[in-house]
Wavefront OBJ file of the C-alpha trace (Angstrom):
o trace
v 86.923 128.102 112.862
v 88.157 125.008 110.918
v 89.845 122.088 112.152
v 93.127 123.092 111.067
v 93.227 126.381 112.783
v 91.930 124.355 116.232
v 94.730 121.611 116.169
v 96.984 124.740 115.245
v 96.078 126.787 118.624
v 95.322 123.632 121.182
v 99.013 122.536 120.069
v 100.825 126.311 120.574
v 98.530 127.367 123.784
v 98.290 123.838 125.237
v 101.332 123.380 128.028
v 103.711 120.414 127.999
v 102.900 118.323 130.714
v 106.628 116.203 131.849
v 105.526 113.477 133.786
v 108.155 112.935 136.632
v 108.730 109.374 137.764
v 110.274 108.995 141.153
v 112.080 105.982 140.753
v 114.213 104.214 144.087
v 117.948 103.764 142.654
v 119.883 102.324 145.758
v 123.343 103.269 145.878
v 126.323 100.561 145.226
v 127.787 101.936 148.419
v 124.314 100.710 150.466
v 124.598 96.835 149.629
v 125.644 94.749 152.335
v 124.909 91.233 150.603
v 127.508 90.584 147.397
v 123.803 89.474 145.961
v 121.964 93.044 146.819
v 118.960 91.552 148.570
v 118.271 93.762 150.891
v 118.180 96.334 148.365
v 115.460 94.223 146.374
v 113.317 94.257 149.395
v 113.878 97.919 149.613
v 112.656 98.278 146.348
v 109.668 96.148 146.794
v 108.499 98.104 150.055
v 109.301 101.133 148.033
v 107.111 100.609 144.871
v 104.775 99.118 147.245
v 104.221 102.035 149.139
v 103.352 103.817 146.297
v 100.789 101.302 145.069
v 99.774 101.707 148.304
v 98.903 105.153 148.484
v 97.639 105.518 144.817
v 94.940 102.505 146.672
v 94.205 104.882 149.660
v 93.511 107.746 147.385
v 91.234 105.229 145.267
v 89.171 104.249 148.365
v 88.495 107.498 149.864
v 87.054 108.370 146.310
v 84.814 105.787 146.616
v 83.915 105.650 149.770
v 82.824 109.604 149.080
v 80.628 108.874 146.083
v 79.237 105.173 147.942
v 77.855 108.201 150.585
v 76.618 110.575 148.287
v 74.892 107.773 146.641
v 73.327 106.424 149.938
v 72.377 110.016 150.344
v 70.684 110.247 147.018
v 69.201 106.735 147.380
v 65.340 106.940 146.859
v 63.658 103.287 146.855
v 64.300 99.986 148.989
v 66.461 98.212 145.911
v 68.676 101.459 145.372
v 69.706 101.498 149.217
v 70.217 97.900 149.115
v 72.402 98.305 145.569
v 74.552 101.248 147.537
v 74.765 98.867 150.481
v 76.122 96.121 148.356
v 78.436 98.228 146.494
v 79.874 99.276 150.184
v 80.194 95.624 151.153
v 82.068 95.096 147.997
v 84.316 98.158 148.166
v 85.071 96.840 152.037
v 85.889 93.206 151.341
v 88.394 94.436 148.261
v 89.982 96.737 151.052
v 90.100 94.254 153.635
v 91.678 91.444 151.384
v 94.282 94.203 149.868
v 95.285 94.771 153.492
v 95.535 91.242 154.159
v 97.481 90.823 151.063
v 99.984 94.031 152.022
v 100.612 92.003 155.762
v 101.524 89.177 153.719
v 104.077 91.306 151.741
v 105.598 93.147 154.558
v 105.854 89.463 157.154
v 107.291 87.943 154.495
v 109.968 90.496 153.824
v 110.711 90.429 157.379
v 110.544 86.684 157.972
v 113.604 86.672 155.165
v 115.915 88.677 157.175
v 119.043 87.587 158.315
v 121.925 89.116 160.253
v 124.314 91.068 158.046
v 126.983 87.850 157.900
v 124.438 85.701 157.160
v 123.687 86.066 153.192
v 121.857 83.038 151.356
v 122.994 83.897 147.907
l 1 2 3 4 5 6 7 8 9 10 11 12 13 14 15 16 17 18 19 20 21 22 23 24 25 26 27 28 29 30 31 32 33 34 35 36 37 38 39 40 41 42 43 44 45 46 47 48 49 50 51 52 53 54 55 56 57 58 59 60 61 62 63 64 65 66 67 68 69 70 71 72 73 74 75 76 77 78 79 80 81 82 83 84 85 86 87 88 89 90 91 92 93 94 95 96 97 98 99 100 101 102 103 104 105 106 107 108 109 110 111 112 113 114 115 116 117 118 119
């Protein structure tokens, strides 16, 4: 088979993929402040849920091949290089969650009663 006749068939037999992007479009009817804000902090939490997720997902992978490395780990210096990775994978975890607290206090420290906007 020549090249031509592979690009031919891959392109014809090959599905279109449509990626679908959720995307948070608050409603003019929601906004309480004349400035929106609490729809940009709606927005924020939103996107950073997501992030947030797509992180999870990320770190269970991980974690899953960190133990199937341990697992395979045959010498002294390879347990001790799967043991560092962990340490590694757990500090980037724990300062991400330190770093999500920080976003989510701060959006709450900002709130103000419904009168009160600081446009």
């Amino acid at each position: 088979m020549i090249k031509e006749d592979f690009n031919r068939i891959k392109g014809s037999s090959m599905p279109k993929i449509q990626i679908k992007q959720d995307r948070f479009e608050p409603k003019k009817e929601e906004t309480a402040f004349p400035c929106g804000r609490h729809l940009c902090e709606k927005s924020v939490l939103y996107y950073q849920t997501c992030v947030s997720k797509c992180e999870s997902d990320l770190f269970c992978s991980a974690a899953d091949r960190l133990i199937g490395e341990l697992q395979k780990a045959r010498t002294l210096c390879e347990l001790k290089q799967v043991l560092d990775m962990m340490n590694s994978l757990l500090t980037s975890s724990a300062a991400k969650e330190l770093s999500l607290a920080e976003i989510v206090k701060s959006s709450n420290a900002n709130k103000k009663p419904d009168h009160e906007c600081d446009c």
